[in-house]
ROSE-4610 file (N, C-alpha, C; in Angstrom, 1 decimal, always signed):
// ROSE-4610
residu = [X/X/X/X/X/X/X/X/X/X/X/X/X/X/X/X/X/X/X/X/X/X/X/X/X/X/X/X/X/X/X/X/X/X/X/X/X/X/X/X/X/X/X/X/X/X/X/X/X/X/X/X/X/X/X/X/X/X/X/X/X/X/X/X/X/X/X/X/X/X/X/X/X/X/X/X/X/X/X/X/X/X/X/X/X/X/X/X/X/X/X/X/X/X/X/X/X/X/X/X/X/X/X/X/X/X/X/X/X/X/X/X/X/X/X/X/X/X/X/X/X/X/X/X/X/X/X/X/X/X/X/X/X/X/X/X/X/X/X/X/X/X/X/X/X/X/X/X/X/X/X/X/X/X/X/X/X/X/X/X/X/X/X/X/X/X/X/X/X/X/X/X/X/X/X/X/X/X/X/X/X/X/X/X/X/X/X/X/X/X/X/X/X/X/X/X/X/X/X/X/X/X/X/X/X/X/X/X/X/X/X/X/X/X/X/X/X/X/X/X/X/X]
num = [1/1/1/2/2/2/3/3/3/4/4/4/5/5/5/6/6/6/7/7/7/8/8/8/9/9/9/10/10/10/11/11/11/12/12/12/13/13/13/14/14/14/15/15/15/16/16/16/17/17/17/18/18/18/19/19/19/20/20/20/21/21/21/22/22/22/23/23/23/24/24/24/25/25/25/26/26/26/27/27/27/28/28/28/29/29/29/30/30/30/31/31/31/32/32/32/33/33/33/34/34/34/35/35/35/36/36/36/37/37/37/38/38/38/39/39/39/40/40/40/41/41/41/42/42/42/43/43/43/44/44/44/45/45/45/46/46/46/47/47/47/48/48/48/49/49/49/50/50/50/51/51/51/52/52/52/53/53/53/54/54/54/55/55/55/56/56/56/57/57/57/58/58/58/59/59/59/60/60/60/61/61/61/62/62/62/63/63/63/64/64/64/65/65/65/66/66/66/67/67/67/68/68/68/69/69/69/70/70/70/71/71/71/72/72/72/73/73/73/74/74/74]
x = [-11.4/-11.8/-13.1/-13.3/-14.7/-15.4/-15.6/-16.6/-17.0/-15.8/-16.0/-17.2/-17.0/-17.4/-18.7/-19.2/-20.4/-21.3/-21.0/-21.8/-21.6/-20.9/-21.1/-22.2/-21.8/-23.0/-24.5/-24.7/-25.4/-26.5/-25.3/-26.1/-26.6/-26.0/-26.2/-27.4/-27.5/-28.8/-29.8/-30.2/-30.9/-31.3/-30.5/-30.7/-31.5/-30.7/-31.5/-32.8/-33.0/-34.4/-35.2/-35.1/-35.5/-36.5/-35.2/-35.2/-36.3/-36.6/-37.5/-38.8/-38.8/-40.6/-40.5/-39.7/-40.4/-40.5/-40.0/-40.7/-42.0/-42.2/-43.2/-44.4/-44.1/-45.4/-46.0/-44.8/-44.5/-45.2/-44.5/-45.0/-46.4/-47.5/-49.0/-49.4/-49.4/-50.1/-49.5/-48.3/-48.1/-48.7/-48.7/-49.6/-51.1/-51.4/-52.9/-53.5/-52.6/-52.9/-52.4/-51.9/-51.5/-52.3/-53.2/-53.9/-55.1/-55.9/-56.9/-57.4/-56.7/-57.2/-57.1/-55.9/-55.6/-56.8/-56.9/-58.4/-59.7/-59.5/-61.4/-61.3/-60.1/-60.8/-59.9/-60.4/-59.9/-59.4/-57.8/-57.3/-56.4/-56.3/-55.1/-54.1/-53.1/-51.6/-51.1/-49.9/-49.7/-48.5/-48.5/-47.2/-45.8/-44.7/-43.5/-43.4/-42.4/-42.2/-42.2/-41.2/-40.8/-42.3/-43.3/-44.6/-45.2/-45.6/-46.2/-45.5/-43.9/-43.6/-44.1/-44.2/-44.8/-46.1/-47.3/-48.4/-48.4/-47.4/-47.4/-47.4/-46.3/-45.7/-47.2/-47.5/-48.2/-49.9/-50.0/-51.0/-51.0/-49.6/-49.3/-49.4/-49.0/-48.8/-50.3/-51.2/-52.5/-53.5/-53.4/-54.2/-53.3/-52.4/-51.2/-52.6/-51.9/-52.2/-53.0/-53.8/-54.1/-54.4/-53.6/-54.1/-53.0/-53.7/-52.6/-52.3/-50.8/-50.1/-49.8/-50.9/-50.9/-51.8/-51.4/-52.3/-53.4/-54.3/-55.6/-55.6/-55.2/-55.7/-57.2/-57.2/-58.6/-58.9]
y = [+64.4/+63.9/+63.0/+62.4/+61.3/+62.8/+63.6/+64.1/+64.9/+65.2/+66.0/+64.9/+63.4/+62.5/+62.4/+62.0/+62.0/+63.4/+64.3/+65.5/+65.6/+65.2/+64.8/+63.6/+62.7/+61.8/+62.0/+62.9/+63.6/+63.9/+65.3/+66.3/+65.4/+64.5/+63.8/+62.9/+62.2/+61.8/+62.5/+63.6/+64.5/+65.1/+65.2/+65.6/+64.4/+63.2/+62.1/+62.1/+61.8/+62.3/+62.9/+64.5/+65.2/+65.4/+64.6/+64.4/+63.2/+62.0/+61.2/+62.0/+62.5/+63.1/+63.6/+64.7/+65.6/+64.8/+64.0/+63.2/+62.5/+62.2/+61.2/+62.1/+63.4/+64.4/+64.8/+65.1/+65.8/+65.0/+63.8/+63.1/+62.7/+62.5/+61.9/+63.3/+64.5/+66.0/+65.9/+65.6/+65.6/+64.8/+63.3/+62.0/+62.6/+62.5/+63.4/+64.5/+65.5/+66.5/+65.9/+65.7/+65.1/+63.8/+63.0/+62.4/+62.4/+63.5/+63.4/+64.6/+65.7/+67.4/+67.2/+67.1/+67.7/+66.9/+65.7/+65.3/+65.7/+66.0/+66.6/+68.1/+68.9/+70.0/+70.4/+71.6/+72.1/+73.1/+73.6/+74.5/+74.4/+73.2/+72.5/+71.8/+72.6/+71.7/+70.8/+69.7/+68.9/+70.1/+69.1/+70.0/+69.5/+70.3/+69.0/+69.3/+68.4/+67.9/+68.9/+70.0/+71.3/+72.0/+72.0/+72.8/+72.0/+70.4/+70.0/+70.1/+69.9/+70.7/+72.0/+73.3/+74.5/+74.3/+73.7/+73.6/+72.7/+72.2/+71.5/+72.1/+73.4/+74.5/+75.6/+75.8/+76.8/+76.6/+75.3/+75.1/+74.2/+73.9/+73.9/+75.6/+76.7/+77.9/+78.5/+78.6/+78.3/+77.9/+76.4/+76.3/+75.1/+75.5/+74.9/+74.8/+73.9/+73.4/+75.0/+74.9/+76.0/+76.2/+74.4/+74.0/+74.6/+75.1/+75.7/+75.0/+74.8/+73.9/+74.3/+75.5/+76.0/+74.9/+74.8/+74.2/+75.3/+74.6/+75.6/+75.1/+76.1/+75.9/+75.7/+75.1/+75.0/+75.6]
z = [-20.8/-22.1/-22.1/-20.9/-20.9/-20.9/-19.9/-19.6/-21.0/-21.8/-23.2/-24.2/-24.1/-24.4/-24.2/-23.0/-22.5/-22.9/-23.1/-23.4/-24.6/-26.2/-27.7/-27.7/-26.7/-27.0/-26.5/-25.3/-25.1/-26.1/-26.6/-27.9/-28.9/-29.3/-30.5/-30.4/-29.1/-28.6/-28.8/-28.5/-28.6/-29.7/-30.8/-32.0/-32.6/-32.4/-33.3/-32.7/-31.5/-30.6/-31.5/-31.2/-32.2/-33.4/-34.3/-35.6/-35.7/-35.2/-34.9/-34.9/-34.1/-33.2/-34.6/-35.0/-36.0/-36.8/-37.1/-38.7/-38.3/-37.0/-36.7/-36.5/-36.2/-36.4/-37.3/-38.5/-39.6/-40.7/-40.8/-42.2/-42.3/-41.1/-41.1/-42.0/-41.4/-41.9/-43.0/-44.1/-45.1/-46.2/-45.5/-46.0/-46.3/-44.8/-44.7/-46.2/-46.1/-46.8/-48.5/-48.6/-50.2/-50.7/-49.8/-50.1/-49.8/-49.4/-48.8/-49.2/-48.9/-49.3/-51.2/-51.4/-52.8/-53.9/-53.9/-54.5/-54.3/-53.2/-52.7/-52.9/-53.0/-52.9/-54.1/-54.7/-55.6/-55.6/-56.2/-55.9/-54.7/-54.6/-53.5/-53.7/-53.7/-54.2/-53.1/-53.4/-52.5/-51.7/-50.6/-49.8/-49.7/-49.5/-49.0/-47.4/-46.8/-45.8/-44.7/-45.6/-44.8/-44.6/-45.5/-45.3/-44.0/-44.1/-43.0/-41.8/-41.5/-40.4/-39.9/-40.9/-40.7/-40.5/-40.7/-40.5/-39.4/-38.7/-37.0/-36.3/-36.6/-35.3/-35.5/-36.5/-36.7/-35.8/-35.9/-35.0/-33.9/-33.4/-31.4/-31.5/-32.3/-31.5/-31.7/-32.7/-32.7/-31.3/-31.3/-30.2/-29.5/-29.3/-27.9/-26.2/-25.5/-24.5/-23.5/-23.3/-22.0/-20.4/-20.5/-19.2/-18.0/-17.1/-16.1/-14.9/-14.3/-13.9/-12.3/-12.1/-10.7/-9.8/-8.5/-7.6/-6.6/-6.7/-6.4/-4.8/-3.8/-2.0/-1.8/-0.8/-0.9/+0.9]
């Protein structure tokens, strides 16, 4: 039963984890874009939350990291 314990608190850690980052990523690109795009440009609606999430993943998978983690012999 502990060990059942220890791994719900686990998971749960992790989720709230999670749930943190993504709002801490999520909400600037939403701020950003609803206060900065939609006045200057025209033809720009505001976004919700769920959109600036999709416009995070969409560009880590865009231009994500390409540094490679091999070691070079010399």
């Amino acid at each position: 039963m502990e060990k059942f314990i220890n791994i719900v608190t686990k998971l749960l850690t992790f989720i709230i984890l999670v749930s943190i980052i993504t709002i801490i990523f999520a909400w600037p690109v939403q701020w950003l874009w609803n206060n900065s795009l939609v006045g200057a440009i025209d033809g720009i609606n505001k976004i919700s939350f769920n959109q600036a999430l999709g416009i995070n993943i969409l560009f880590s998978l865009l231009l994500g990291s390409k540094n490679s983690t091999s070691k070079k012999s010399e």
